[in-house]
C-alpha positions in Angstrom: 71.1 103.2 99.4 70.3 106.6 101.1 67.3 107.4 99.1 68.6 111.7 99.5 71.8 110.5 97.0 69.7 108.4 95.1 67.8 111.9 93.9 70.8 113.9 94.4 71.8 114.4 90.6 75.5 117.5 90.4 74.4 118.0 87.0 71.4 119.9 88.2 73.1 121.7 91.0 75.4 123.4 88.4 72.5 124.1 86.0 71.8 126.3 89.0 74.7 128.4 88.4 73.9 128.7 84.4 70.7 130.7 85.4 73.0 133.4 87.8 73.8 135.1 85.2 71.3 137.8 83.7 71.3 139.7 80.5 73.2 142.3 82.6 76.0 140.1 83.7 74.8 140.5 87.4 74.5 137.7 89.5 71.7 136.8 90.8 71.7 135.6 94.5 69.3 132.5 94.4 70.7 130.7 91.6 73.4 131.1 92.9 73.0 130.0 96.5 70.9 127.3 95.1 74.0 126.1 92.9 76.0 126.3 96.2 73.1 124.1 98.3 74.1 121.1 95.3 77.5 121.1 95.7 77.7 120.6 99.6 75.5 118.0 99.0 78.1 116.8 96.5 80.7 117.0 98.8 78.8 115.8 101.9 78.5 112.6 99.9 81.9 111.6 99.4 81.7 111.5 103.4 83.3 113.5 106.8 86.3 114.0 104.2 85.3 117.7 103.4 83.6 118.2 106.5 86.2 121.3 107.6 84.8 122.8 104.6 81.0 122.0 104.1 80.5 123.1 107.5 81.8 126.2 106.9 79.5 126.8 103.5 76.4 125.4 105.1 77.1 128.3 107.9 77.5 131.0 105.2 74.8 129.7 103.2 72.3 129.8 106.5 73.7 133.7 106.7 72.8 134.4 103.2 69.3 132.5 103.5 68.9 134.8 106.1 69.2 138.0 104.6 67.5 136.8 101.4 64.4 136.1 103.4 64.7 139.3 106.0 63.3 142.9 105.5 65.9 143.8 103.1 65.4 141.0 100.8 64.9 143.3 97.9 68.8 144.2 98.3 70.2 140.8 97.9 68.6 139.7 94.8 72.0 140.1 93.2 75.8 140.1 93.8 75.8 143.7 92.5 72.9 145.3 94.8 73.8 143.5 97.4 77.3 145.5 97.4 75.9 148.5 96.2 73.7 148.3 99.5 75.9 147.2 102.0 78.5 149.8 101.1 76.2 152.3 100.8 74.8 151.7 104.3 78.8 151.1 105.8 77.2 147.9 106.6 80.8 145.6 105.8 83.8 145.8 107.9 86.8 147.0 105.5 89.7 146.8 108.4 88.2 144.5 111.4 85.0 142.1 111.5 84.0 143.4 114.5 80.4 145.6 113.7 79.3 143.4 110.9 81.1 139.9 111.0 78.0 138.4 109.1 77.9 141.2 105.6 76.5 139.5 103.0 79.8 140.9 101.3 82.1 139.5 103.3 79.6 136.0 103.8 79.7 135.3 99.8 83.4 136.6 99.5 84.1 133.1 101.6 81.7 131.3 99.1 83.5 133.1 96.1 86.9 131.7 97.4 85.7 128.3 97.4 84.3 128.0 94.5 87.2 128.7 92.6 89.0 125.5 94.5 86.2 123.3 93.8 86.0 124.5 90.0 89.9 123.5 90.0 89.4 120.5 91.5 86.3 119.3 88.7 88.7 120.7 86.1 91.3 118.7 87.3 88.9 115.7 87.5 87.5 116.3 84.3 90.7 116.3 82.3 93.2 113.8 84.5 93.8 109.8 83.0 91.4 107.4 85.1 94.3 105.8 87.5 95.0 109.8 88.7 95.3 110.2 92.4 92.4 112.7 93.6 94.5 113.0 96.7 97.0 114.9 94.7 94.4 116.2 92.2 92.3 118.2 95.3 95.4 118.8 97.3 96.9 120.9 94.3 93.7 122.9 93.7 93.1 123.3 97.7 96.8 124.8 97.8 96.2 126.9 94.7 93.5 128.5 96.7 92.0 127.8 99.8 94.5 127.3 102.2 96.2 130.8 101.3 92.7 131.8 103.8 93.2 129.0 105.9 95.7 128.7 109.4 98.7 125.7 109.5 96.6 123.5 111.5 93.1 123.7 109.3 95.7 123.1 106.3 97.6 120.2 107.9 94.8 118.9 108.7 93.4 119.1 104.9 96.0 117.3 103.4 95.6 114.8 105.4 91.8 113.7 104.5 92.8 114.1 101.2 94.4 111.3 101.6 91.4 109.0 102.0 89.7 110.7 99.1 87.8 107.7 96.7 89.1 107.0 93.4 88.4 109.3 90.7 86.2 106.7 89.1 84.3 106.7 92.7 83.6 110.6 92.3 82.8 110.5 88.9 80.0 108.2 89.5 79.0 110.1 92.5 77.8 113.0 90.5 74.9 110.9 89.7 74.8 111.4 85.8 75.2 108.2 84.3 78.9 106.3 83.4 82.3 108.2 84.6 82.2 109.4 80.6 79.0 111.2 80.7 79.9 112.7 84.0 83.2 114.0 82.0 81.1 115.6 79.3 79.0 117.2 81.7 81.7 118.8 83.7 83.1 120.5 80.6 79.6 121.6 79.4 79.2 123.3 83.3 82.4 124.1 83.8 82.9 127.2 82.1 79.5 128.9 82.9 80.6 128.3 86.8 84.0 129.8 85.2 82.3 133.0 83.8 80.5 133.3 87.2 83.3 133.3 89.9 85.5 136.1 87.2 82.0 138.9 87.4 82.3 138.2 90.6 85.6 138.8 91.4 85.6 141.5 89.4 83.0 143.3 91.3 85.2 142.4 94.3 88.3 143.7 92.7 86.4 147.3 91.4 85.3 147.5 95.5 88.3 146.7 97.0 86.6 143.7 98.9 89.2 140.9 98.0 90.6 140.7 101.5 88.2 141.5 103.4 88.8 140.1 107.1 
């Protein structure tokens, strides 16, 4: 067995996303890019299935790596001074992304978005009977949200690898916690706190007008 999901453990890539949130409800970058790293890896190890899509985050996660470590760093140690920054220096493109195709704004807005399918899709995982088809499972939460972003052909294309997804058994086990059971009982112990994460940050969207930003 590859000896990288042999340490690869989706429990502690969600912990991540229990330490984004400080005392003053702002979320904090690194936590939360870390959280993001373990959940590619998650889906990177159910195979070229989710490929259309983990290449995608490993891009914006590169982008955001990027700014975390550049000159500014200081202004992209949260969700909420990263904003107050980039608007502040008309560094995100509200109409076209033509100036600044790669705002941290507009880079985590495309993280934001999928991490409300994948929660959907672990909720869905978490709470379906064992002989439920994850075909169906992640091709409802994909509709439910990603592929309102996504052209015909990228969501043709989707459904259509869903198809081959493992058995819900096979992704349960995956997550690298112990038996499908305990892999249930963690999901609903993370779950919420990845929950209370995506609304701050659509709500900080939503005050900024950001939600659609091209």
């Amino acid at each position: 067995m590859d000896s990288s999901k042999e340490d690869f453990n989706l429990q502690l890539a969600l912990h991540s996303f229990k330490q984004c949130l400080n005392e003053k409800e702002e979320v904090l970058l690194d936590p939360y890019l870390d959280g993001w790293q373990g959940l590619v890896r998650f889906l990177n190890s159910m195979g070229a299935v989710f490929a259309f899509i983990s290449k995608d985050l490993v891009a914006k996660l590169q982008i955001m790596g990027q700014l975390r470590a550049g000159s500014q760093r200081d202004q992209y140690c949260s969700l909420q001074s990263m904003v107050a920054y980039e608007l502040g220096h008309q560094l995100v493109d509200l109409k076209r992304a033509s100036r600044h195709p790669s705002s941290g704004c507009r880079t985590v807005l495309r993280l934001h978005r999928a991490l409300k399918w994948l929660h959907l899709f672990l909720e869905k995982l978490r709470t379906s009977p064992q002989d439920a088809s994850t075909a169906a499972l992640c091709t409802d939460s994909y509709n439910a949200t990603l592929a309102a972003y996504h052209s015909w052909v990228v969501r043709r294309a989707a459904t259509l690898a869903f198809c081959v997804l493992p058995t819900r058994t096979a992704f349960l086990e995956a997550m690298n916690v112990g038996p499908p059971e305990q892999a249930v009982e963690m999901l609903g112990e993370a779950l919420p706190t990845i929950e209370r994460v995506y609304h701050v940050s659509q709500k900080l969207y939503e005050d900024h007008a950001l939600l659609d930003l091209p």
